[in-house]
Structure formats: structure tokens, C-alpha cells
C-alpha positions in Angstrom: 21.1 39.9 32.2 21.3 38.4 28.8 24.9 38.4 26.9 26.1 41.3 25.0 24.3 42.3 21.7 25.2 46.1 21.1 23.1 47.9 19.1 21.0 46.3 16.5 17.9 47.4 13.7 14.8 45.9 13.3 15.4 43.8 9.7 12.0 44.5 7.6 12.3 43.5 3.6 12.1 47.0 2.7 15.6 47.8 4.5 17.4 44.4 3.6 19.9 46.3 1.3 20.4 49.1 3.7 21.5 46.9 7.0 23.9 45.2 4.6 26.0 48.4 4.2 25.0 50.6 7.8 28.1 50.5 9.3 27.3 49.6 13.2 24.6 47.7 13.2 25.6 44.6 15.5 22.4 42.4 15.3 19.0 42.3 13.6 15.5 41.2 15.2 13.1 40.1 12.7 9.1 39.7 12.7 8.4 36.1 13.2 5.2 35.9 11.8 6.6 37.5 8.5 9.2 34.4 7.7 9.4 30.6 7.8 12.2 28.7 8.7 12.7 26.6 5.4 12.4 29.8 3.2 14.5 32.2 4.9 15.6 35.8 2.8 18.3 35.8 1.0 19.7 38.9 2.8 19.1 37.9 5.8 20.9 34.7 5.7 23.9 36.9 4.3 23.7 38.6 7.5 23.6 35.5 10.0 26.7 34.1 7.9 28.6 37.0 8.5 28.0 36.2 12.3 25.4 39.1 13.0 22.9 37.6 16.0 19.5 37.5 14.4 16.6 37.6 16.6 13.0 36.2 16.5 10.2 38.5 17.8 6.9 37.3 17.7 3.6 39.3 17.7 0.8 37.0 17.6 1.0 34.5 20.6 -1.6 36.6 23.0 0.3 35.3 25.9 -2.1 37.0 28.2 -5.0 36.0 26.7 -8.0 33.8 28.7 -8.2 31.1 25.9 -6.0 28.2 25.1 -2.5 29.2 23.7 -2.6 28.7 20.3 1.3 26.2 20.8 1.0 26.1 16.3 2.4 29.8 16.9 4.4 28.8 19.9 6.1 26.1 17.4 6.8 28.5 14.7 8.8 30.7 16.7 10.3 27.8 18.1 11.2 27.0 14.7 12.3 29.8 13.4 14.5 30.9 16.3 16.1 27.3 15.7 16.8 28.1 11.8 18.5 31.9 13.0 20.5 30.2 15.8 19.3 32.7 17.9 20.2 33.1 21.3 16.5 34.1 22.5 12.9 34.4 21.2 10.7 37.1 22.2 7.1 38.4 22.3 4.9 41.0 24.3 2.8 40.7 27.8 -0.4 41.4 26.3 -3.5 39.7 24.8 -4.3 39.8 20.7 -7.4 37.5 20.7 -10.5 37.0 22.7 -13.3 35.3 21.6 -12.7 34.2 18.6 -11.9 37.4 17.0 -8.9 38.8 16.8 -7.5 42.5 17.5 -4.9 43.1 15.3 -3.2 45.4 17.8 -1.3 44.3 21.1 -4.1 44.6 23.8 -2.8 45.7 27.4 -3.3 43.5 29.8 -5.4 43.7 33.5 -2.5 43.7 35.5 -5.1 41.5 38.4 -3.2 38.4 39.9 -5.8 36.0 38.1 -4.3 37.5 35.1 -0.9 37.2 36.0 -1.9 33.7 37.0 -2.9 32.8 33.4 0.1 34.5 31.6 2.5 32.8 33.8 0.9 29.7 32.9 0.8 30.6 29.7 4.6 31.5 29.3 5.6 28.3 31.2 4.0 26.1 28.3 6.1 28.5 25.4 9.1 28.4 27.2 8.6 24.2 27.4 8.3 24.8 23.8 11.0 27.2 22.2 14.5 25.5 22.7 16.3 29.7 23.8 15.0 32.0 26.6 12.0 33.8 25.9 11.7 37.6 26.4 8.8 39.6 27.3 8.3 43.3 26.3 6.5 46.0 27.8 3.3 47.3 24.8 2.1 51.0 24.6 -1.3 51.0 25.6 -4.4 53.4 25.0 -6.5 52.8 28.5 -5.7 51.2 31.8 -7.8 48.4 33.0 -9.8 49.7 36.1 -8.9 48.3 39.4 -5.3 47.3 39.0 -4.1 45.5 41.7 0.0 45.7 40.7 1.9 48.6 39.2 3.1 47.2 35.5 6.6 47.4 36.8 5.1 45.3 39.5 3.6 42.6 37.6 6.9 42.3 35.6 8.7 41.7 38.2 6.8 39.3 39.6 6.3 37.5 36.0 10.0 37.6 35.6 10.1 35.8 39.1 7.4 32.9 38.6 8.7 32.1 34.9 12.5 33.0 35.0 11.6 34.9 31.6 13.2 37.7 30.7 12.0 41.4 29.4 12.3 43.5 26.8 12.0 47.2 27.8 10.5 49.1 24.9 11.5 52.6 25.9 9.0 54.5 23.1 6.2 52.6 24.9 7.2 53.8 27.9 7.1 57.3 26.7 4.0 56.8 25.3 2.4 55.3 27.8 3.3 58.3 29.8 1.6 60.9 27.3 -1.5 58.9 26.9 -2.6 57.1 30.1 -0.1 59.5 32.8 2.1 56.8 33.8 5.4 57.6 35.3 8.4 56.2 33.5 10.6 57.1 36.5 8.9 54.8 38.4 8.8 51.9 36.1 12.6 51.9 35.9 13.0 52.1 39.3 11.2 49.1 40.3 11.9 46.5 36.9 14.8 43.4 37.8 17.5 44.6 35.4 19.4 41.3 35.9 16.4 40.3 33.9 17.4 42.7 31.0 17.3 41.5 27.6 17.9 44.4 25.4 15.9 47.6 24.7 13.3 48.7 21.9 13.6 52.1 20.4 11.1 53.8 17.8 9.8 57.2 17.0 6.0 58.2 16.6 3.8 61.5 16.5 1.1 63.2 18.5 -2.5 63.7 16.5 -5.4 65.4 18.2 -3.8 64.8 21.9 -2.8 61.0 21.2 1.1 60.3 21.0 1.3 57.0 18.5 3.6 55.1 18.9 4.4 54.8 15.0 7.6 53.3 14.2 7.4 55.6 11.2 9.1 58.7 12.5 12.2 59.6 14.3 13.1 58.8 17.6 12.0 62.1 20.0 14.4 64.1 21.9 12.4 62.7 25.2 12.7 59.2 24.1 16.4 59.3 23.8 16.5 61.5 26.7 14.7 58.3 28.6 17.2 56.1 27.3 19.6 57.7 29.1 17.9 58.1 32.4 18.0 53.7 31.4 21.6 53.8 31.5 21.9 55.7 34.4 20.4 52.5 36.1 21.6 49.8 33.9 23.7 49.0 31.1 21.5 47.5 28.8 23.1 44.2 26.9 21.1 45.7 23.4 19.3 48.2 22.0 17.4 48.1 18.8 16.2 50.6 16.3 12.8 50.0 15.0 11.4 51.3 11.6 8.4 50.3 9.9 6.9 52.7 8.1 8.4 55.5 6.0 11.6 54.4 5.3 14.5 56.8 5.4 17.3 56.9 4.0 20.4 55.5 4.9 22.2 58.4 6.5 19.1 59.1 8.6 19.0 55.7 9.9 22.9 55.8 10.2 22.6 59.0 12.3 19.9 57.4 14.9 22.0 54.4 15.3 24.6 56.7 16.4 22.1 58.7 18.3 21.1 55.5 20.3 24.5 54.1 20.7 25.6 57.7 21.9 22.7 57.9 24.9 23.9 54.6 26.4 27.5 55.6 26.5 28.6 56.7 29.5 
């Protein structure tokens, strides 16, 4: 299990002046493809001199992806996490790019063992790359591949095994995941290695015409804190972070779902 972080929000431009004065916020993850090293904000230096952990999480490396790894986006990260001092990098098991073109959304993967095969392969040469332990979160997916051979906890597990990578567990996704595809979230925290526990996504979202999205522009649900806490009923997780990237609310919202998070894994 990774070292202690607490409970964190994801740093976007548009909420630089509010993480300055939330009162407990512990750390901040930011998008890597959104900075470079020699150019770092302002802000969010202020916030890694006053000692708050800040966190690199990457969403373009297509980890699970049948072509080449692109190591120019491997590097950045690398980078970047070596500017923050971070104690770990991060990214997603999923695929953004296949033949040339790319998706512009986080593609689930097959969860086959030749696919396995190549994303372990494929996190073995990022991890011989970025200098901190690189994490690996769960996506919210639309379909399931047909023919899976492993359960996603499953082929976590055994990633987590073959790579020595950790995981992010992105409890909205799991949610969604349940309302869109009928997984069952019960299961999945049953059978994931929490020893392998990096910290924990939270995010709101909506339902339109039968789909939940997964928005990160809404509040966090009822059920998705209520899932949170079925979590720490099985683990106490070293982090849990707050994501928000759309609709910005205002501070006493955010203050008041920080609280709400940091209540549901308090036992």
C-alpha cells in the first residue's frame, strides 16, 4: 500500500485560487499532459512549497494499446513527476490510439491474456522509464469486449502481480460501470490486492436517456459515497481525491464534498 496521502482535489487552472484557501485539502493530482516541467504554474508551485504532495496523472499513454508505446509521453511524465517531487506517477489501463488515429476518450480494454500480455509489456518499459512507482486506475467504460477471459478485478490483479504496479481505484467508474454495462462493484472490491492501493478517485456525473456519465461536472451521488464506504469497510485507503472538471462550484460546495469524502472513509 502506498504511504499516507489523505484527502486531496484534482488541481485544474480554473480552481488554483480555490485549493489555496480550502481548508483540508492534503495533496493535489494534476493533468500531465496540461503542464511542462520547466514552466510550472505559479499556484501550483506555491502549493508544493508549502509541502502539499503533488501528483502527476497522465491520460494519454494508451498503455494497452497494440502499437509501439509512444516513450516521448512516457518521458514527459517522467519529467514532470521529477519537477513535483512526487512520490508516484499514474495513468489508466486502457487504450487511446489504434491505428493511427486517436480516440480522445479512455478506450476499455479486452481483458484477453494476449492483452494483458501487451499491457504488461507495455507498463514494464514506463516503469524503466519514470524514476516513482506508477499507478494504474480502473476507466468507466460504455461496452464490454465480447469473450472476456478474466473478470477486470481479475486482470488487475494479475497486472498488479507481473509488473509490481500499483492501482488507482476510481470509485465513480465503478459505479458507473455498474449502471451502464451491469457490472457488480461488490465483486470488484472483493477480489482487487489492496496492498496494492494507491489512493482513490472520486467524481460526480448524471444519467441522460439511460446512460450514467461519468462527468466530473456534477456532485458526487449519494451511491458513490455510499460505495466509498462499502471501500473502507475492506480497506483503508492511503488517499482519496476529489475530481472536478467542469462547472466549477464554489468554494463551500467543494469544501462540503471534501468533508463528505473524508467523512465516508472514517470509521
Amino acid at each position: 500500500m502506498a504511504d499516507r496521502l489523505g484527502i486531496g482535489i484534482g488541481w485544474r487552472p480554473e480552481l488554483d485560487l480555490s485549493i489555496a484557501r480550502l481548508p483540508g485539502v492534503d495533496w493535489v493530482e494534476v493533468v500531465a499532459e496540461n503542464l511542462h516541467a520547466p514552466h510550472l504554474p505559479e499556484s501550483l508551485l506555491a502549493l508544493k512549497d508549502r509541502g502539499m504532495p503533488v501528483l502527476p496523472h497522465a491520460v494519454s499513454l494508451s498503455l494497452g494499446g497494440a502499437e509501439p508505446l509512444d516513450t516521448a509521453r512516457v518521458e514527459h511524465l517522467a519529467e514532470l513527476a521529477r519537477a513535483l517531487d512526487a512520490p508516484l506517477a499514474s495513468d489508466h489501463v486502457c487504450f487511446v490510439r489504434a491505428g493511427g488515429l486517436d480516440s480522445g476518450h479512455l478506450m476499455p480494454l479486452p481483458r484477453s491474456r494476449e492483452a494483458l500480455d501487451v499491457l504488461v509489456d507495455n507498463v514494464r518499459l514506463a516503469q524503466s522509464i519514470v524514476d516513482v512507482p506508477l499507478a494504474l486506475e480502473n476507466i468507466a467504460a460504455l461496452l464490454e469486449w465480447p469473450e472476456n477471459e478474466l473478470s477486470e478485478e481479475q486482470f488487475l490483479t494479475e497486472l498488479t502481480e507481473r509488473t509490481g504496479c500499483l492501482l488507482i481505484v476510481d470509485v465513480a467508474n465503478l459505479y458507473a460501470n455498474a449502471r451502464n454495462v451491469g457490472t457488480d462493484p461488490a465483486a470488484f472490491l472483493d477480489g482487487i490486492p489492496w496492498e496494492r492501493l494507491a489512493y482513490v478517485h472520486m467524481a460526480g456525473g448524471v444519467e441522460r436517456d439511460g446512460v450514467y456519465h461519468d462527468t466530473h461536472a456534477h456532485p458526487v451521488l449519494p451511491e458513490v459515497l455510499e460505495l466509498l464506504a462499502e471501500l473502507r469497510r475492506r480497506t483503508d485507503p492511503p488517499g482519496v481525491l476529489l475530481e472536478r472538471d467542469d462547472d466549477y462550484p464554489t468554494d463551500s460546495e467543494l469544501a462540503a464534498e471534501l468533508v463528505a469524502l473524508r467523512t465516508a472513509v472514517t470509521l
